[in-house]
C-alpha positions in Angstrom: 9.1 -24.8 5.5 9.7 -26.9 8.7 9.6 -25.5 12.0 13.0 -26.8 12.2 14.1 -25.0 9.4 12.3 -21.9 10.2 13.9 -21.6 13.6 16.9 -21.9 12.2 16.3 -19.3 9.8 15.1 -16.7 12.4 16.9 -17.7 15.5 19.9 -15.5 14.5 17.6 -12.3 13.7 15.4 -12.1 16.8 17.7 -10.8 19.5 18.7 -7.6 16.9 14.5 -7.7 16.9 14.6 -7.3 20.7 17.8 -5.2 20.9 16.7 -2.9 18.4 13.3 -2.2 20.3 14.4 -1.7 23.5 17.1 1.0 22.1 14.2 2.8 20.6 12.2 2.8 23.4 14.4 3.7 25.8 16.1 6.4 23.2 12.3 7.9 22.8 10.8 7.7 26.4 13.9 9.3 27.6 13.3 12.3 25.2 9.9 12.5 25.5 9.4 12.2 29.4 9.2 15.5 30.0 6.7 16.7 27.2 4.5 13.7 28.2 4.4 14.9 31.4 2.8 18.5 30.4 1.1 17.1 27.4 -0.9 15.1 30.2 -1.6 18.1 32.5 -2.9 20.0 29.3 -5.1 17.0 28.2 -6.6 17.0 32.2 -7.2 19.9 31.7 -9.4 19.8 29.0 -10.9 17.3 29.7 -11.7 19.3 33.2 -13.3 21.7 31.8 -15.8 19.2 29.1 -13.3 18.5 26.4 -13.3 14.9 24.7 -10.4 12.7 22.6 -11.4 12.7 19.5 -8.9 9.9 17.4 -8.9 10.0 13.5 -6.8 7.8 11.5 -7.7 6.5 7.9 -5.7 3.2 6.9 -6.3 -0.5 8.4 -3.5 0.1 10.7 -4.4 3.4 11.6 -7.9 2.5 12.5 -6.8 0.0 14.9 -5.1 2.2 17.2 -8.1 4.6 16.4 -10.5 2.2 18.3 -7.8 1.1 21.0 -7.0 4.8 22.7 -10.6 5.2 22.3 -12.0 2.7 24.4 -9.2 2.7 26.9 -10.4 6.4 27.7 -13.9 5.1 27.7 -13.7 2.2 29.6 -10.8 2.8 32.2 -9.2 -1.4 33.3 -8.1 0.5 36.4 -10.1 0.2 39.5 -11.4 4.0 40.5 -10.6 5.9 37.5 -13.0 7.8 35.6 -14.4 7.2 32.3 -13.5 10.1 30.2 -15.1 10.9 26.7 -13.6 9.7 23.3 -14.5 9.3 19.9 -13.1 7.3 17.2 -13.2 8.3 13.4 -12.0 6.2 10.9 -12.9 5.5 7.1 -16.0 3.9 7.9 -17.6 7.4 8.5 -15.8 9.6 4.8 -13.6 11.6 5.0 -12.0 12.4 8.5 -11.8 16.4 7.7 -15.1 16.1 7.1 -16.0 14.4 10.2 -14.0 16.3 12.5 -15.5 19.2 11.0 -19.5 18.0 12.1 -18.1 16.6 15.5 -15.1 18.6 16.7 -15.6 21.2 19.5 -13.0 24.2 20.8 -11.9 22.1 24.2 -11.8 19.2 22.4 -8.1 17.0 21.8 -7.6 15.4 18.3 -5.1 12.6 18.1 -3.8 11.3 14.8 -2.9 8.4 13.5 -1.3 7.3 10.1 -0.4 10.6 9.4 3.0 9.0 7.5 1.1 7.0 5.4 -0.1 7.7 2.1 -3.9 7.0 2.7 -3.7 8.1 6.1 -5.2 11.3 5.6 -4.9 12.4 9.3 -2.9 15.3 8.8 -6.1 17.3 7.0 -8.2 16.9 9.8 -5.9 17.3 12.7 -5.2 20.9 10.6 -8.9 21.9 10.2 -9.4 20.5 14.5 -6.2 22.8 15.5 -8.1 25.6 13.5 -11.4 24.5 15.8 -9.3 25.2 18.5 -8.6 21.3 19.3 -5.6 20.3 21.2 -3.7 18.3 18.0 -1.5 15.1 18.9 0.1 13.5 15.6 3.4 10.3 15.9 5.0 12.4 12.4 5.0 15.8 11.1 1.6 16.5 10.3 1.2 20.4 11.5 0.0 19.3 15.3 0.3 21.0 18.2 2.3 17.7 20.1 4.8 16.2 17.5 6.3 12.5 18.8 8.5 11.1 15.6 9.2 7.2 17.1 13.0 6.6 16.4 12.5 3.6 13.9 12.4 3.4 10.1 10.4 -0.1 11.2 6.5 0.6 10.8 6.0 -2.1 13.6 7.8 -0.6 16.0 6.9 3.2 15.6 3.3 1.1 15.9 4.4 -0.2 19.3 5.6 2.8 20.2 3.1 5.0 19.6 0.9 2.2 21.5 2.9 2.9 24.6 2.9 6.3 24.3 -1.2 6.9 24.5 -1.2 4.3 26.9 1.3 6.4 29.2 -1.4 9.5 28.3 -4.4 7.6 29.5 -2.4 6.4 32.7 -1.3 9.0 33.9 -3.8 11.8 32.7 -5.6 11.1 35.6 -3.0 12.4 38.1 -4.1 15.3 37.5 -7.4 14.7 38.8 -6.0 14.1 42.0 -4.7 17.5 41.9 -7.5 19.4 41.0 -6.1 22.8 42.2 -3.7 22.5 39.1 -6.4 22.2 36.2 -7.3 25.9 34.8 -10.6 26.6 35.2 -11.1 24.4 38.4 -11.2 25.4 42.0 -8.3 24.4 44.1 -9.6 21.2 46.3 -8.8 19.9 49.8 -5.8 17.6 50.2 -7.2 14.3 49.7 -5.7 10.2 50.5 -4.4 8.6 47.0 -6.2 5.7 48.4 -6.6 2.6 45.7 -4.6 4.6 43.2 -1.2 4.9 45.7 0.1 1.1 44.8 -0.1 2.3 41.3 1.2 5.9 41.7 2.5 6.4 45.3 3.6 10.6 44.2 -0.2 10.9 44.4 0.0 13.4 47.8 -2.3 16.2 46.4 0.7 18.7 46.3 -2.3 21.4 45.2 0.1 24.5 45.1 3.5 22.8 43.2 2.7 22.0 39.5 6.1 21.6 39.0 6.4 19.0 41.4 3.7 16.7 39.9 5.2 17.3 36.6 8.6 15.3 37.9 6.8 13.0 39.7 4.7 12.1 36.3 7.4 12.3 34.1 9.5 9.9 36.4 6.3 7.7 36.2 6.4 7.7 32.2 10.5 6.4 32.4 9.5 3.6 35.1 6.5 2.5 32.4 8.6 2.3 29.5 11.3 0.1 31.3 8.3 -1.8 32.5 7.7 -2.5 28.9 11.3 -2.6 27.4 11.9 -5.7 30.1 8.1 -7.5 29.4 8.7 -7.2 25.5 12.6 -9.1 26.2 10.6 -11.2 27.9 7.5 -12.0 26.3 9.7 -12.8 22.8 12.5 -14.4 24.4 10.9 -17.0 26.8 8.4 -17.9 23.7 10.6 -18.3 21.2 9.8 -22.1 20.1 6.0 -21.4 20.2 6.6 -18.2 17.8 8.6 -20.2 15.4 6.1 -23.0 15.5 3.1 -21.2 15.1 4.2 -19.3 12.5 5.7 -22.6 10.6 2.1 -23.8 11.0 0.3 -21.0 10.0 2.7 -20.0 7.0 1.8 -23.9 5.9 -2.1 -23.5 5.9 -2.1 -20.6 4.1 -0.4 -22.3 1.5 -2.6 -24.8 1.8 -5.7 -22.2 1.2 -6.3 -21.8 4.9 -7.3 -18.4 6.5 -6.2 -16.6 9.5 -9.3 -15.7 12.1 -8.6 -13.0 15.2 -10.6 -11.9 17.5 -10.3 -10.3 21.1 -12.0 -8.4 23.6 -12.1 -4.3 24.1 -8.3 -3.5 23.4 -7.6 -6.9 22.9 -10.2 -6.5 19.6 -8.7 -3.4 18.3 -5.0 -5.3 18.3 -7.2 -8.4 16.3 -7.8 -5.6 13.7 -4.0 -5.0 13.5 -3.0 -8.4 13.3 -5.8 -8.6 10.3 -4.6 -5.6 8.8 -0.7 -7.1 9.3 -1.5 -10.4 7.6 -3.9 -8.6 4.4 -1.4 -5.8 3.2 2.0 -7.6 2.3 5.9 -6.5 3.9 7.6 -4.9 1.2 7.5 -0.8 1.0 4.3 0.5 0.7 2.3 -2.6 1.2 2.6 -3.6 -2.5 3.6 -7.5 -2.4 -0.1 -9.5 -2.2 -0.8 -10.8 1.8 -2.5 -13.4 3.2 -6.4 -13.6 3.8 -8.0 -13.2 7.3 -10.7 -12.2 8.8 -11.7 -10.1 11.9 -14.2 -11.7 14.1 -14.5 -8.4 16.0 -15.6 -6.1 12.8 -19.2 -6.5 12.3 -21.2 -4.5 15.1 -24.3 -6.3 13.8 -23.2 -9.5 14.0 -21.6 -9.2 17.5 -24.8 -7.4 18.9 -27.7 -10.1 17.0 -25.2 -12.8 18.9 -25.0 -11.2 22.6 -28.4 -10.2 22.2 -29.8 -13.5 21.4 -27.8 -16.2 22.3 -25.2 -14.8 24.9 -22.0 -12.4 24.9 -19.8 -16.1 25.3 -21.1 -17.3 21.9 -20.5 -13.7 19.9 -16.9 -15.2 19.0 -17.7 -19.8 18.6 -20.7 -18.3 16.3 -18.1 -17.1 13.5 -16.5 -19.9 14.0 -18.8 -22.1 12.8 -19.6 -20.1 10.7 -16.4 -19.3 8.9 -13.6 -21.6 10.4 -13.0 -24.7 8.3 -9.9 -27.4 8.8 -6.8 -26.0 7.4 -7.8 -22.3 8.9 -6.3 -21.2 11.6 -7.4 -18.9 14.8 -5.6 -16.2 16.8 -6.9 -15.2 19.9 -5.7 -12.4 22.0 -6.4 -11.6 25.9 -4.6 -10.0 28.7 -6.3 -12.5 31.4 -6.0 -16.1 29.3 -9.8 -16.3 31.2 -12.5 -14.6 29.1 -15.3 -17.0 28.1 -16.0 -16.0 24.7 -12.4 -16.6 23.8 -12.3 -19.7 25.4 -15.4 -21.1 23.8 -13.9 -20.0 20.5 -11.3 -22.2 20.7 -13.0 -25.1 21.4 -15.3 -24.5 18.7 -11.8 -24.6 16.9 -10.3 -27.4 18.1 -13.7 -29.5 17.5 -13.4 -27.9 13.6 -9.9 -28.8 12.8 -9.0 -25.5 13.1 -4.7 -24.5 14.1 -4.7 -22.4 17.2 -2.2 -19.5 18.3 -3.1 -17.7 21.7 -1.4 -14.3 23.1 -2.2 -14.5 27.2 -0.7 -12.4 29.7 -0.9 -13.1 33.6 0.3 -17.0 34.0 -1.9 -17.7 30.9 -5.1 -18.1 32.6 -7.3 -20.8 32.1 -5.9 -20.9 28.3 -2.9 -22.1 29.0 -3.6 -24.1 32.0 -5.8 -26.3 30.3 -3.7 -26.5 26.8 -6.7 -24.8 24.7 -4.9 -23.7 22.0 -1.7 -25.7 19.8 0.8 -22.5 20.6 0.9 -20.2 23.7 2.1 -17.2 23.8 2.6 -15.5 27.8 3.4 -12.1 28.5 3.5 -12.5 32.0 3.0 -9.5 34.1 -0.6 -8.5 35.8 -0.2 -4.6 34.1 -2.7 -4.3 31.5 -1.7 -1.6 29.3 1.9 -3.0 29.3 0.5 -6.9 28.2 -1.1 -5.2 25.2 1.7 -3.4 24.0 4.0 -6.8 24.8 2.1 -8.4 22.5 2.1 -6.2 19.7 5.6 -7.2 19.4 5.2 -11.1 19.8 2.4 -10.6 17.2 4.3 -7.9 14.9 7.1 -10.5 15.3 4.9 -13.6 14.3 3.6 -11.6 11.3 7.9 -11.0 9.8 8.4 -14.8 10.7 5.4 -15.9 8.0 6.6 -13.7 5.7 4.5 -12.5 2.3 3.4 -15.0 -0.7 
């Protein structure tokens, strides 16, 4: 199909695609504000007093929002805020009841994902970590302690959803910090400055002695974050319209060709790779049954990434697999919140020089990516907010995915 005749196809369905995600955003964030607020407080808490996040999820799509809320806890993107402690188990370790089971301590919090899937096997182990004493987080009924059911019969946007929400949770968990005095267990702390945090969260005043005061001030925080992201996600598929439909005209033709589909990111940005991978693999229809398309994840293999940054260079760990795997007729998606990173960068001109087609998600202006034309199809989210880029882009590229269609 031309990308004529595929823009013409999908021109008339992608404003219900934005319409219909910012109604459920706005319809769940509005509900949910004030239980985010005290789910937030509870999870400082624990974490206050030696807890960890502990994330479980069993199916390809599950796993990849397994590893994102994982290393966003580990590795905070915002300047002065601590790295708190989080595990991810997927399928890769057996069975997750039986992990949790080995790892799982009493202050611990246990997070589920893919609990409405049939393989997803989280609600078993967020029952046996509840019955550890775990604070349980589940996105369906699965027996947790913290229920949120996305509004949406669509699995990409209860994905995008659920995105934002443990984004929010890792945001603004850290209020709380600020306001020691309000954590059980902890002694109640001088007044202290916000200081870098206040352009972020300018309600951080160390109000020691008013929990309930915090509470509105973080649940007025979580509303202002998911307008934030209802406008970037208008935005983000709206301005790049023409590049969607052309990319995925292009990349629907090279897999009928034979071609494969490569991803790859860095930290979150490699965890939404996986989801794009798992996207393209399992086909559309109910239950995943039709046949999907091949690709690979250039992010998966802990061996291979480590053998490459430790004997060549972290910048090579991605243009390696390239040569190794890419061929002409393939094509590579690359995904990153800056447009700058070097790895990514090298990858695609490792592609270019292969004959490979290339598809970019950027946020910022599109960093050097898009400055310097390095891939055939751009996508910008353009905002500076990192958490909200990521979950912008799991639209464009949940939207790219419907546009190829299955086999």
């Amino acid at each position: 199909m031309t990308g004529a005749a595929l823009a013409g196809s999908f021109a008339a369905t992608l404003q219900p695609l934005i319409e219909e995600r910012a109604a459920a955003n706005r319809s769940f964030f509005t509900a949910e504000a004030e239980r985010l607020s005290r789910l937030c407080h509870g999870m400082a808490e624990r974490f206050a007093r030696g807890g960890r996040l502990i994330a479980v999820g069993r199916s390809p799509r599950a796993r990849s929002d397994v590893r994102h809320v994982a290393v966003e806890f580990v590795h905070p993107v915002i300047v002065g805020k601590r790295a708190l402690p989080a595990l991810g188990l997927a399928a890769e370790g057996g069975r997750l009841e039986r992990q949790v089971d080995l790892l799982a301590r009493s202050e611990d919090i246990a997070i589920g994902f893919g609990a409405d899937e049939d393989e997803g096997e989280a609600a078993p182990a967020l029952a046996f970590a509840r019955q550890r004493g775990c604070l349980t987080i589940a996105f369906a009924a699965a027996g947790a302690e913290w229920e949120f059911e996305p509004p949406s019969e669509d699995p990409d946007i209860r994905q995008e959803l659920t995105e934002t929400l443990y984004h929010v949770l890792w945001e603004l968990v850290h209020v709380f910090f600020e306001h020691r005095g309000l954590l059980a267990g902890r002694a109640r702390q001088p007044l202290t400055d916000a200081g870098a945090s206040s352009f972020l969260y300018p309600f951080l005043d160390e109000r020691e002695d008013d929990l309930e005061a915090v509470l509105a001030d973080v649940r007025h925080s979580v509303l202002m974050k998911a307008q934030e992201v209802g406008e970037l996600r208008a935005q983000t598929l709206s301005e790049n319209q023409p590049a969607l439909y052309a990319a995925a005209a292009a990349l629907r033709e090279r897999f009928e060709r034979g071609g494969t589909l490569l991803a790859l990111g860095n930290g979150g940005s490699a965890t939404d790779a996986m989801d794009v991978v798992a996207d393209f693999r399992l086909g559309r229809s109910a239950g995943a049954s039709t046949r999907g398309w091949p690709a690979l994840d250039l992010t998966e293999d802990p061996a291979i990434l480590t053998a490459i940054a430790n004997d060549i260079g972290v910048d090579a760990i991605f243009s390696r697999q390239v040569i190794a795997h890419g061929a002409a007729g393939d094509v590579l998606l690359t995904l990153s919140t800056s447009g700058n990173s070097r790895n990514v960068i090298e990858a695609l001109r490792e592609s270019r020089r292969r004959g490979l087609e290339t598809i970019s998600f950027v946020g910022y202006d599109g960093g050097t990516i898009a400055a310097q034309r390095l891939a055939d199809y751009v996508i910008v989210t353009r905002s500076e907010h990192i958490p909200r880029i990521q979950e912008a882009q799991a639209s464009a590229y949940h939207v790219l995915r419907a546009l190829v269609g299955s086999p």
